[in-house]
N, C-alpha and C positions, 0 to 999 in steps of 0.2 A: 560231615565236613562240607563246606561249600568249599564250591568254584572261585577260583580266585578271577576277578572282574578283569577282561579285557585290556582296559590300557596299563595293567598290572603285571601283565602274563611276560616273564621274564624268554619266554618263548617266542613271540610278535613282538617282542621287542627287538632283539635281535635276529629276527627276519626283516624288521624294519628297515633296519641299521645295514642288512644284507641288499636289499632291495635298492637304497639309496647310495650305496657304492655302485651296485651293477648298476642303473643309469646313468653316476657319474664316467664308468669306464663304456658305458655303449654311447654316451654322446661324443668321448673323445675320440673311442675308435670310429664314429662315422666321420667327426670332423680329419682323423687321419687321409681317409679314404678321399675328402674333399678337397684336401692340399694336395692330392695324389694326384687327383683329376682334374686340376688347377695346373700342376705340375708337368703334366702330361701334354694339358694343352698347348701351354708354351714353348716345351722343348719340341712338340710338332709343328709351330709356328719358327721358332728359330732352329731347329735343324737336329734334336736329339742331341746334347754337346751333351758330356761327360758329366757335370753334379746335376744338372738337369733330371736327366735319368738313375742317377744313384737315388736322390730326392726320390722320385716317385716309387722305386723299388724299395725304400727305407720307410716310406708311410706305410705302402698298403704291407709290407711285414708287421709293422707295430700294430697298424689297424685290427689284422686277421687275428694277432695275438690277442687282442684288446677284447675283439668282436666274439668271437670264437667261447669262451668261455661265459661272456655275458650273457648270450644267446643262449646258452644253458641253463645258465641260474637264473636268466628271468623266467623260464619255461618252470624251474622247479619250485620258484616261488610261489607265483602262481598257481602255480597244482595245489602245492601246501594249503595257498587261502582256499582256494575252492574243497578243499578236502574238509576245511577246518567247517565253513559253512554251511556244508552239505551233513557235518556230523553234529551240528549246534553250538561249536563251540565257542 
């Protein structure tokens, strides 16, 4: 029985497909973090007022949620590839 060829492997396929959600959700979570810090700056410039500060406390929650899990699965993706190239596959 062979190997079924690479861009076939129903496997890397949907590692693929896993891989390019987790960058979609770790660029939004960093651009969170960057309206936070954007956010931040402002309401230190005009005085901390009220949605000011809700804002920044409302990105970096969505960001950490965002960031938090991507940072794992890109870690586990990763492994995966290196696991798969290390064993020939």
């Amino acid at each position: 029985m062979t190997p079924t060829p690479p861009s076939h492997d129903p496997v890397r396929a949907r590692r693929e497909r896993i891989a390019h959600f987790n960058l979609l959700a770790n660029r939004v979570g960093y651009l969170f973090y960057a309206v936070a810090i954007a956010c931040f700056v402002m309401a230190f410039v005009l005085g901390f007022k009220g949605p000011l500060v809700t804002t920044v406390v409302v990105c970096i929650v969505i960001g950490s949620i965002l960031l938090a899990p991507s940072i794992v699965i890109g870690y586990a993706v990763k492994a995966a590839e290196r696991e798969d190239r290390e064993n020939g596959r």
